[in-house]
Backbone as ProteinMPNN parsed JSONL, in Angstrom:
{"seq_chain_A": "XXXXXXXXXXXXXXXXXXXXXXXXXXXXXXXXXXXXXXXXXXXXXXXXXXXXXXXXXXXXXXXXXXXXXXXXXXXXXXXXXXXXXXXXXXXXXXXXXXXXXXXXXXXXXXXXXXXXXXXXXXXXXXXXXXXXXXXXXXXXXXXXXXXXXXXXXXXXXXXXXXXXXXXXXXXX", "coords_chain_A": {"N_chain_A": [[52.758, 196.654, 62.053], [53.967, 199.527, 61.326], [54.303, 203.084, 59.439], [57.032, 205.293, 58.804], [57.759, 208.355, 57.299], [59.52, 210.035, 54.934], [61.776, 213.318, 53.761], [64.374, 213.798, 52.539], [66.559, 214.994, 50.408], [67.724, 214.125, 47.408], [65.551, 210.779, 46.916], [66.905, 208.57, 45.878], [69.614, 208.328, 47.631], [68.191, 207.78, 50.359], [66.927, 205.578, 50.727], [68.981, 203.054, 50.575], [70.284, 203.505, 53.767], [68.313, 202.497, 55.577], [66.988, 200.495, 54.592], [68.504, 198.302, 55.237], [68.229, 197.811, 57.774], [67.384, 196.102, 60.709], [63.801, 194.548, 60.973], [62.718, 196.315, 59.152], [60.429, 196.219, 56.946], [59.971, 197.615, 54.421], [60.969, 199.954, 51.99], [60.16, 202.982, 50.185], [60.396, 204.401, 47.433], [59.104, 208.113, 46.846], [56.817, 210.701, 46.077], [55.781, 213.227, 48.262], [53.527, 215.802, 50.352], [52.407, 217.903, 48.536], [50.23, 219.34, 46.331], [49.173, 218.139, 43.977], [48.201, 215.571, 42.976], [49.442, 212.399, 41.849], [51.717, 213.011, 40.792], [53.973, 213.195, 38.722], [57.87, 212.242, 37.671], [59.176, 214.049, 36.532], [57.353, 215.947, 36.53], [57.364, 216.694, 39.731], [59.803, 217.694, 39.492], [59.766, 220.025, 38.269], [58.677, 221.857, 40.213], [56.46, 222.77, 40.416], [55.022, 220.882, 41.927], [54.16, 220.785, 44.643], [55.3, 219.284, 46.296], [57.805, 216.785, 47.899], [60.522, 214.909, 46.856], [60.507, 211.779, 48.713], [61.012, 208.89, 51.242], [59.104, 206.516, 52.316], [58.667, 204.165, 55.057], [58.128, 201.09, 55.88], [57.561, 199.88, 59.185], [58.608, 197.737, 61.803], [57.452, 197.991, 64.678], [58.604, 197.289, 66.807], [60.722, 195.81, 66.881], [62.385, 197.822, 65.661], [62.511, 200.73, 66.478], [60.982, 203.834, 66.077], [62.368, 206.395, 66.924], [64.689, 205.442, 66.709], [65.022, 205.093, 63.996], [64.452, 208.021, 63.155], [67.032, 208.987, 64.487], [68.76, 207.943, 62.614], [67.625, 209.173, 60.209], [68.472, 211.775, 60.149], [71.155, 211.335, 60.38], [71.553, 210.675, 57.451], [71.287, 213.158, 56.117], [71.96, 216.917, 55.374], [70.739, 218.675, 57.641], [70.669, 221.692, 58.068], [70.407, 223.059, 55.518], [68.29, 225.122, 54.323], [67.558, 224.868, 51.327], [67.667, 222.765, 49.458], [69.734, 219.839, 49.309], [72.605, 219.289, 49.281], [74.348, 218.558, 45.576], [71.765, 218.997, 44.56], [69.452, 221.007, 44.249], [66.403, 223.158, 45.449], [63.217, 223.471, 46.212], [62.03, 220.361, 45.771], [63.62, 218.885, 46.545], [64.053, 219.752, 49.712], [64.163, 218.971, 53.063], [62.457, 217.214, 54.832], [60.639, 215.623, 58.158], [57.783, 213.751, 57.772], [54.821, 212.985, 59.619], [52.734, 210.638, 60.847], [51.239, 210.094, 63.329], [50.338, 211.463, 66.843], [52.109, 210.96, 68.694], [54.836, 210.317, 66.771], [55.035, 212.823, 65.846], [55.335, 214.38, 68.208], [57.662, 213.157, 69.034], [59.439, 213.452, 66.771], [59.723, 215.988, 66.731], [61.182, 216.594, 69.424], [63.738, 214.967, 69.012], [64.458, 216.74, 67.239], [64.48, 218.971, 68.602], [67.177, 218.14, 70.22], [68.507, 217.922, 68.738], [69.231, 220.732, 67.44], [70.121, 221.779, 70.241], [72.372, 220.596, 70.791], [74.383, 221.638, 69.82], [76.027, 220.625, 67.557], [75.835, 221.8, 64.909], [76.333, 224.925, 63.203], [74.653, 226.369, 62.093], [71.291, 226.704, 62.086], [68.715, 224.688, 62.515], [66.925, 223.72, 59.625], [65.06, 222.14, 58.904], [61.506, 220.741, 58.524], [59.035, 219.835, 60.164], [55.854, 217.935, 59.087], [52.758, 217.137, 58.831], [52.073, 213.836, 57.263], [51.201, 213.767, 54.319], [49.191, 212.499, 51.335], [50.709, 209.56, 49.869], [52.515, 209.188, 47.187], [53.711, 206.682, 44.659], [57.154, 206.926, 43.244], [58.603, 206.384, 39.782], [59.118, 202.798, 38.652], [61.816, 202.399, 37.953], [63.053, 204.232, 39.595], [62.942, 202.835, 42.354], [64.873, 201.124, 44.847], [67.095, 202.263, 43.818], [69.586, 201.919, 44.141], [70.376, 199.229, 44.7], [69.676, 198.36, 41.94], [71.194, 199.851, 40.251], [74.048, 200.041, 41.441], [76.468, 201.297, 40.249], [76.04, 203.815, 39.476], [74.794, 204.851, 41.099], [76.364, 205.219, 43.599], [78.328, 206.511, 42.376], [77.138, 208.769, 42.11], [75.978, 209.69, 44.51], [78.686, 210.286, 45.722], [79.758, 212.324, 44.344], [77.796, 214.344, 44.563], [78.172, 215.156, 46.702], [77.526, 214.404, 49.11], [78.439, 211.842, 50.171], [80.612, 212.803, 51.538], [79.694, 214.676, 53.281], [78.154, 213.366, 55.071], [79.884, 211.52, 56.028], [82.187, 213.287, 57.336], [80.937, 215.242, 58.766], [78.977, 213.194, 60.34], [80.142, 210.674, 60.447], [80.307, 208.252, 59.368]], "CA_chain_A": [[53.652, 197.452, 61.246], [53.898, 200.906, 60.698], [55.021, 203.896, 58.431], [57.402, 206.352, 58.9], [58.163, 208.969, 55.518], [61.302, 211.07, 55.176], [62.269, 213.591, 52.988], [65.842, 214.156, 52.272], [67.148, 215.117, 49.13], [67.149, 212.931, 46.354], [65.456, 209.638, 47.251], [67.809, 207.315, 45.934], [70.126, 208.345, 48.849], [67.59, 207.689, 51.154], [66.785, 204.004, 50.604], [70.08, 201.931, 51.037], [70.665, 203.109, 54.802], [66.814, 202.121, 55.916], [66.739, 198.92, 53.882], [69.274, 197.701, 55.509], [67.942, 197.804, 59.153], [66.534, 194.869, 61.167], [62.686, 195.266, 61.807], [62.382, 197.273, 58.507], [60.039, 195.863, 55.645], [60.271, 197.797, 52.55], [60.971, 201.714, 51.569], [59.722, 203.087, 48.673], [60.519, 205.962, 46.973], [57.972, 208.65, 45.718], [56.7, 211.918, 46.481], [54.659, 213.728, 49.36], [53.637, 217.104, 50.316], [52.438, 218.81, 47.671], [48.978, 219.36, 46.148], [49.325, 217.236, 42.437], [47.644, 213.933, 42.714], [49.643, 211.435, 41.572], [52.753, 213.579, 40.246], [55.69, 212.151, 38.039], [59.109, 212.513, 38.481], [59.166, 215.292, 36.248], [56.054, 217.119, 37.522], [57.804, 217.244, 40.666], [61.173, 218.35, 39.44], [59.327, 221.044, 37.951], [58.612, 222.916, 41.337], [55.107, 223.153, 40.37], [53.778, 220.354, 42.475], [54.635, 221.396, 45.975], [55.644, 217.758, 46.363], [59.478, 216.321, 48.127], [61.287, 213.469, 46.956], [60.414, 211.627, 50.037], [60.662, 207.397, 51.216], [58.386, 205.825, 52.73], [59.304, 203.021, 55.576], [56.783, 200.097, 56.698], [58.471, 198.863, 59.917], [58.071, 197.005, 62.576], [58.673, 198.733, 65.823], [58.965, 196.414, 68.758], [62.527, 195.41, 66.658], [63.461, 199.592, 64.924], [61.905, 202.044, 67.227], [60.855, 204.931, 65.883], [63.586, 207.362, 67.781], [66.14, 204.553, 66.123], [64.402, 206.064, 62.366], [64.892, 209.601, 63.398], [68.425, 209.346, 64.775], [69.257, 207.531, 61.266], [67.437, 209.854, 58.946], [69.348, 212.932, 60.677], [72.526, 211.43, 59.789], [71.809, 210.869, 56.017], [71.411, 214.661, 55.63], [72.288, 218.169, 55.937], [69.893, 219.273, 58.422], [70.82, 223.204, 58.033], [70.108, 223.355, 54.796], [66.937, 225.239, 53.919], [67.609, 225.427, 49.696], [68.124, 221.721, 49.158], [70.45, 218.809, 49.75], [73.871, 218.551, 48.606], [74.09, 219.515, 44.439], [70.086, 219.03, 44.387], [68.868, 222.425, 44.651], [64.667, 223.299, 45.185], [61.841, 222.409, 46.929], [61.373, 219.257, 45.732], [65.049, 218.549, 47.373], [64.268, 220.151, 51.308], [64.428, 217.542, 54.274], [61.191, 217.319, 56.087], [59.922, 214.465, 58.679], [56.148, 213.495, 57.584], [54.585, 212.391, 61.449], [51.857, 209.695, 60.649], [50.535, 210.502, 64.447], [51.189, 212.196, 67.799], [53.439, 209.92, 69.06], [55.806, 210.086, 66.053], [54.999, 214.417, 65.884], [56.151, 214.477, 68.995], [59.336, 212.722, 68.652], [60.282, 213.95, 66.062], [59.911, 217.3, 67.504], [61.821, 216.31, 70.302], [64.721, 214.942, 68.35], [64.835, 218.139, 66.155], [65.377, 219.883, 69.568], [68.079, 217.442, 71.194], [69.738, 218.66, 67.49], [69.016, 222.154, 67.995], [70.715, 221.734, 71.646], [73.425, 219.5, 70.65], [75.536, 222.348, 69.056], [76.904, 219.943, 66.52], [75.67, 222.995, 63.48], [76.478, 226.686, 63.718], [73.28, 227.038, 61.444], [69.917, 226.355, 62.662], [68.332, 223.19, 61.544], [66.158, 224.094, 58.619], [64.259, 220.437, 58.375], [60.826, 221.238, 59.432], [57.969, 218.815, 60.841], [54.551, 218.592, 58.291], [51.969, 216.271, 58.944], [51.867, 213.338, 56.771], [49.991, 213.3, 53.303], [48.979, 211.371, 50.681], [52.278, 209.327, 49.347], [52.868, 208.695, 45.728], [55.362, 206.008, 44.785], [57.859, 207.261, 42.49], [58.047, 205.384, 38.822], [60.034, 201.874, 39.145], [62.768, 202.899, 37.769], [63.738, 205.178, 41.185], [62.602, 202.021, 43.841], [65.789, 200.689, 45.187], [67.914, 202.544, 42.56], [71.253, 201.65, 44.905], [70.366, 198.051, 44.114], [69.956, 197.896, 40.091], [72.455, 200.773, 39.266], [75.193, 200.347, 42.198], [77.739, 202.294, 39.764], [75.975, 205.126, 39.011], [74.215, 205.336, 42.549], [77.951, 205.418, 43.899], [78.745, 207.817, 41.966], [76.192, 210.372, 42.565], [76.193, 210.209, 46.218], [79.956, 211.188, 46.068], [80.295, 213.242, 43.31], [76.994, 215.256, 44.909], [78.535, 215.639, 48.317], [76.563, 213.968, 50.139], [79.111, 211.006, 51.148], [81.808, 213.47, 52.34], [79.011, 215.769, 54.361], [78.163, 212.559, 56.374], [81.49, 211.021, 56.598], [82.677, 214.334, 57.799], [79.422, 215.384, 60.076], [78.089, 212.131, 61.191], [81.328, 209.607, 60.944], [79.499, 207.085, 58.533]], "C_chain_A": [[53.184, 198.907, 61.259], [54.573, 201.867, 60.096], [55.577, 205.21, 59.17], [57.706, 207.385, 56.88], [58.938, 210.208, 56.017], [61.611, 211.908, 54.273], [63.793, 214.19, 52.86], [66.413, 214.255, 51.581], [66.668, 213.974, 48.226], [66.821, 211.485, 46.998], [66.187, 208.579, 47.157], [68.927, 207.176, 47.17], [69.578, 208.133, 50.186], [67.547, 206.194, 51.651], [67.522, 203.124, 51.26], [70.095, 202.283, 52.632], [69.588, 202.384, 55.762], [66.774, 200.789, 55.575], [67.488, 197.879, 54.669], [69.582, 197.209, 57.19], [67.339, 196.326, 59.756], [65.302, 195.423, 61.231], [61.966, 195.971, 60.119], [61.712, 196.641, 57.283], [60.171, 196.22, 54.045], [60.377, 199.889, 53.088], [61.311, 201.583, 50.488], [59.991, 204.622, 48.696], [59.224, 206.703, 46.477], [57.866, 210.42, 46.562], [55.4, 212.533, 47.451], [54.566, 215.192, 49.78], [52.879, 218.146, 49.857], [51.076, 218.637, 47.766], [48.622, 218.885, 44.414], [49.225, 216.195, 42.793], [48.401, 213.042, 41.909], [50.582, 211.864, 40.266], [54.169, 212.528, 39.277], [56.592, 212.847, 38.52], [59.627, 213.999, 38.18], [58.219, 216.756, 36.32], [56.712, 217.673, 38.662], [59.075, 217.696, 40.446], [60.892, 219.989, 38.856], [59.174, 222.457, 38.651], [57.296, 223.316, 41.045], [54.263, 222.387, 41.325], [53.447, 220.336, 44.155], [55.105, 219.983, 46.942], [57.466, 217.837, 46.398], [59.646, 215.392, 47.444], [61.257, 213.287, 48.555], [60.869, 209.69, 50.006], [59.693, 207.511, 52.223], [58.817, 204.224, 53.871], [58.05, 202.236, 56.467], [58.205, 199.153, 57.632], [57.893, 198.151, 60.865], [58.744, 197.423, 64.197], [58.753, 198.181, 66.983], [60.505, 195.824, 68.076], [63.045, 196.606, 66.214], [62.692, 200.269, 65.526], [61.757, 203.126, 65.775], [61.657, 206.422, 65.721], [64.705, 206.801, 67.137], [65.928, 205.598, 64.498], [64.657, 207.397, 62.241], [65.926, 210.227, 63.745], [69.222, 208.741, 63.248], [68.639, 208.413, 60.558], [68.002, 211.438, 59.438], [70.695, 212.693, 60.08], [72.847, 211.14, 58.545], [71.781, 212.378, 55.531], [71.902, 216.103, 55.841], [71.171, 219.378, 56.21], [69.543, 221.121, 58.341], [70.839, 223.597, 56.561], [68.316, 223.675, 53.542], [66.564, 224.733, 52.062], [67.567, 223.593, 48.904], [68.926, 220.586, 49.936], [71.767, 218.648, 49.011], [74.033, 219.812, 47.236], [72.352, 219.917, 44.344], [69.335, 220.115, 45.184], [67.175, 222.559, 44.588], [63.843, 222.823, 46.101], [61.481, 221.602, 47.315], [62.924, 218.096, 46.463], [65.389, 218.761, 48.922], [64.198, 218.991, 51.878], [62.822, 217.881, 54.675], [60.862, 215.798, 56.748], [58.504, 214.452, 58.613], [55.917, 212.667, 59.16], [53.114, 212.08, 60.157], [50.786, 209.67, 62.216], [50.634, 211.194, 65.364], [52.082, 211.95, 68.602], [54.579, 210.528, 68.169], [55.986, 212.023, 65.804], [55.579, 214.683, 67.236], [57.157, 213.867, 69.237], [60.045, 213.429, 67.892], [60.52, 215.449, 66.784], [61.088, 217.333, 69.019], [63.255, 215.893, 69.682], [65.701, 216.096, 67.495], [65.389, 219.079, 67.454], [66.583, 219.203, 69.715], [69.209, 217.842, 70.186], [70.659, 219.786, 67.456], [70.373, 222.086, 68.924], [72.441, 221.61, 71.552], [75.035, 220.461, 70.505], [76.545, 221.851, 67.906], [76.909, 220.886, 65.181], [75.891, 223.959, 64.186], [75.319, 227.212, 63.11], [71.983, 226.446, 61.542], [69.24, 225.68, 61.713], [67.171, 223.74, 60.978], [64.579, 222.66, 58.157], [62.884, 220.862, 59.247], [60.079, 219.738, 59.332], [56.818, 219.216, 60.284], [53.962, 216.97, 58.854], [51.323, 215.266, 57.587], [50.789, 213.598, 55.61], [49.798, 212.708, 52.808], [50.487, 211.077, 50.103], [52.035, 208.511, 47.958], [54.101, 208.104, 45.599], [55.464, 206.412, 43.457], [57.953, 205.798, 41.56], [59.313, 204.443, 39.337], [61.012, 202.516, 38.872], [63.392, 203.732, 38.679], [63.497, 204.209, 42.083], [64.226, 201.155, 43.659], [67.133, 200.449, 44.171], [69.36, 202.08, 42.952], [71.064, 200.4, 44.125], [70.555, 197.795, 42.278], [71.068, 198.672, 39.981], [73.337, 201.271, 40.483], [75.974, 201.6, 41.774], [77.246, 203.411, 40.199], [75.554, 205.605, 40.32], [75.664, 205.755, 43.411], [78.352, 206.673, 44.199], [78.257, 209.334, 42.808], [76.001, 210.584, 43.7], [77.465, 210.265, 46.767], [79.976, 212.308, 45.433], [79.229, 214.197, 43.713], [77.357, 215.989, 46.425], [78.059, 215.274, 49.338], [77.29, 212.768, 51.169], [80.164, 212.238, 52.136], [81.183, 214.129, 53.21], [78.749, 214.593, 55.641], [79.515, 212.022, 56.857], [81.991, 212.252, 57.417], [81.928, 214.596, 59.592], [79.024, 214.368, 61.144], [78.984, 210.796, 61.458], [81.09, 208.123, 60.572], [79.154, 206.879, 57.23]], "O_chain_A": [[52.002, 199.245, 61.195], [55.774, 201.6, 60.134], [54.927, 205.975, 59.882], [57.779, 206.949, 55.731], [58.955, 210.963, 56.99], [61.941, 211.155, 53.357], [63.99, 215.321, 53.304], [67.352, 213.478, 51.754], [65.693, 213.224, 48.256], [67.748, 210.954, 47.609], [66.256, 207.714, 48.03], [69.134, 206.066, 47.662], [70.326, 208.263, 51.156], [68.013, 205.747, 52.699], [67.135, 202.477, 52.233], [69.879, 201.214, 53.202], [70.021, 201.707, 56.694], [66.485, 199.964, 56.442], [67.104, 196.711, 54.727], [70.527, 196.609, 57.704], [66.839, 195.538, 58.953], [65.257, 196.625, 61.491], [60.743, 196.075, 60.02], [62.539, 196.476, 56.386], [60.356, 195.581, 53.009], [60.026, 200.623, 54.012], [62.075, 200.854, 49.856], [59.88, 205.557, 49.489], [58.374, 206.108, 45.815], [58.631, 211.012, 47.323], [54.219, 212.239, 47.262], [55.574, 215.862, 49.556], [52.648, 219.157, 50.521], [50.529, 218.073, 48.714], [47.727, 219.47, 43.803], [50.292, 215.625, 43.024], [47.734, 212.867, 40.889], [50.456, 211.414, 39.127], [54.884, 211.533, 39.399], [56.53, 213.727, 39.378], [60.171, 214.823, 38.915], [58.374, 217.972, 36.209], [56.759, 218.896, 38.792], [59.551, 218.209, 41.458], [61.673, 220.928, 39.004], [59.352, 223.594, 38.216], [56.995, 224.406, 41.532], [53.143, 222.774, 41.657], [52.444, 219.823, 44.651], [55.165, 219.925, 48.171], [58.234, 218.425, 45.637], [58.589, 214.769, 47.334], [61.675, 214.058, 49.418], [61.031, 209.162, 48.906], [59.513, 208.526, 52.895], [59.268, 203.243, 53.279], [57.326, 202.656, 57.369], [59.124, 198.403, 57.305], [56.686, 197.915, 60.805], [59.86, 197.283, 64.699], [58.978, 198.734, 68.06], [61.361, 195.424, 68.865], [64.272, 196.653, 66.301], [61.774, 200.519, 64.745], [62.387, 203.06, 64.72], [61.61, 207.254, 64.814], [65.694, 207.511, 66.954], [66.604, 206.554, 64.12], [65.085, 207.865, 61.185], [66.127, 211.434, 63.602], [70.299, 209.242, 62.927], [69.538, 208.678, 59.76], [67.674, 212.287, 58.609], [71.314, 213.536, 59.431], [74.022, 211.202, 58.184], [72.336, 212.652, 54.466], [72.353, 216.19, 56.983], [70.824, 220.38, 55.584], [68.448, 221.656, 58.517], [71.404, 224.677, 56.39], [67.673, 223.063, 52.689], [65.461, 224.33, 51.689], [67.41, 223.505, 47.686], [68.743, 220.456, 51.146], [71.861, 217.799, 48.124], [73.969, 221.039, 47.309], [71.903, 221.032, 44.082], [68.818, 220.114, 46.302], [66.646, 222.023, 43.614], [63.926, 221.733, 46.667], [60.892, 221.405, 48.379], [62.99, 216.892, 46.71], [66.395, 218.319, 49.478], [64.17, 217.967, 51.196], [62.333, 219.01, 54.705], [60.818, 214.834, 55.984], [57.925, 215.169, 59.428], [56.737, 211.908, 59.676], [52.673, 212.731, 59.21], [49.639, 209.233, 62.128], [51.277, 212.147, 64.922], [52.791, 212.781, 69.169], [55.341, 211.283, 68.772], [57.122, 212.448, 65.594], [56.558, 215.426, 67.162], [57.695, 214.505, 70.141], [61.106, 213.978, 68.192], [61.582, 215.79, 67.305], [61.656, 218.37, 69.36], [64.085, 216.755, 69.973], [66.895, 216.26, 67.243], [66.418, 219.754, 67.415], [67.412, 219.897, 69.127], [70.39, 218.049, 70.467], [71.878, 219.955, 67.444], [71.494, 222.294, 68.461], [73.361, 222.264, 72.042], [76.188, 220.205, 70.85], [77.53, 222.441, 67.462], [77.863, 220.79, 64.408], [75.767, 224.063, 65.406], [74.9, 228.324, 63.429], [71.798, 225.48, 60.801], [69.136, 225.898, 60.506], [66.356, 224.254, 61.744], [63.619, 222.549, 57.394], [62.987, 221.251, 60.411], [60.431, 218.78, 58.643], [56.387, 220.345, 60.518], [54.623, 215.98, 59.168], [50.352, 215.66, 56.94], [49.596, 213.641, 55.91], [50.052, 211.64, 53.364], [51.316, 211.962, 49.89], [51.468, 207.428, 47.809], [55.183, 208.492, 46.038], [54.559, 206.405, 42.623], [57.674, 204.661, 41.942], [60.224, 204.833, 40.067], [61.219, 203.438, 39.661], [64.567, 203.939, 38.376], [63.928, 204.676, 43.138], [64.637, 200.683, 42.599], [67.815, 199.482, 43.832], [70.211, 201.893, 42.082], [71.501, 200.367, 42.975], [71.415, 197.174, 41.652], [72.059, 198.081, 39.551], [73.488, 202.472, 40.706], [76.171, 202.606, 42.456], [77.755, 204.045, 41.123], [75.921, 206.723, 40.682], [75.715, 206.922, 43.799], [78.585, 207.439, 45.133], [78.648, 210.256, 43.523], [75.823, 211.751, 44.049], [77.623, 210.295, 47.988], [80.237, 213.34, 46.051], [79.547, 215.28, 43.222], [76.928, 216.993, 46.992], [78.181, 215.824, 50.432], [77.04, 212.608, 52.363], [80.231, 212.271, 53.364], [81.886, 214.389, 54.186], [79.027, 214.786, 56.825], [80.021, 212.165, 57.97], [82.237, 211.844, 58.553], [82.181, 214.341, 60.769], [78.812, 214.538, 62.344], [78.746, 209.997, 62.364], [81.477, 207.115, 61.163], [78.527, 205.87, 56.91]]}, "name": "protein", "num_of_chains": 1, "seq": "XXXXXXXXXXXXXXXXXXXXXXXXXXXXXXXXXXXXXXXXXXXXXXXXXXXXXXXXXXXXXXXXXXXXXXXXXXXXXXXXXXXXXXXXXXXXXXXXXXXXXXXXXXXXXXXXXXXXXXXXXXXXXXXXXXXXXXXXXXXXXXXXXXXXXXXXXXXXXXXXXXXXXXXXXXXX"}
């Protein structure tokens, strides 16, 4: 097994399309990045802890590649957006791919070009490439928030913009 970690706006939008993969053991929500040991939810909403909302994915890659993980966490987000994700404005809201080695640093890097290239944005992909840190899991209450609170999870990934930017963008 091994870990990939993602940051893309609010975590709860992160979760359901990952979970739902063959190959893929668990993703957990929490936060990475920063320099606050073992941050809450509101530490990091704070903008003090230099910490994303990020997941976390233990997979298994002779059945979900790697390159499969990186062409799916591209199309949950809006890549060209340095300021946030969606309504979720800040810091603790940017995209970044955490690389766990040089294998997965160079992929990703490679993917981020083929983006680049692609011409699918008119605004230059903002999602940068940091080298894995320590990962804090976010309190229960945020782990597989789609699952307990369908409604409200629903909700907030329409009513934030985030379904219509992929439906639109990515056709999913």
């Amino acid at each position: 097994m091994k870990k990939a970690t993602f940051a893309g706006g609010c975590f709860w939008c992160m979760v359901k399309p990952f979970d739902q993969e063959p190959g893929i053991e668990s993703v957990i929500s929490g936060y990475t990045g920063g320099h606050t040991e073992n941050p809450t939810y509101k530490e990091v909403c704070s903008e003090t802890t230099g910490h994303l909302e990020a997941v976390q994915i233990t997979y298994d890659p002779s059945i979900y590649s790697y390159e499969k993980l990186l062409e799916l966490f591209w199309q949950q987000i809006d890549p060209t957006d340095p300021g946030g994700q969606f309504h979720d404005r800040g810091e603790s809201y940017t995209t970044a791919i955490f690389y766990h080695d040089d294998e997965q640093k160079q992929l990703a890097e490679e993917s981020k070009g083929r983006l680049e290239m692609s011409g699918k944005f008119t605004k230059p992909i903002a999602t940068t490439i940091r080298e894995a840190k320590p990962f804090y899991e976010a309190e229960e209450y945020h782990q597989d928030y789609y699952r307990k609170n369908p409604l409200h999870y629903n909700m907030y990934r329409k009513g934030s913009g985030r379904a219509d930017f992929i439906n639109r963008n990515w056709g999913n």
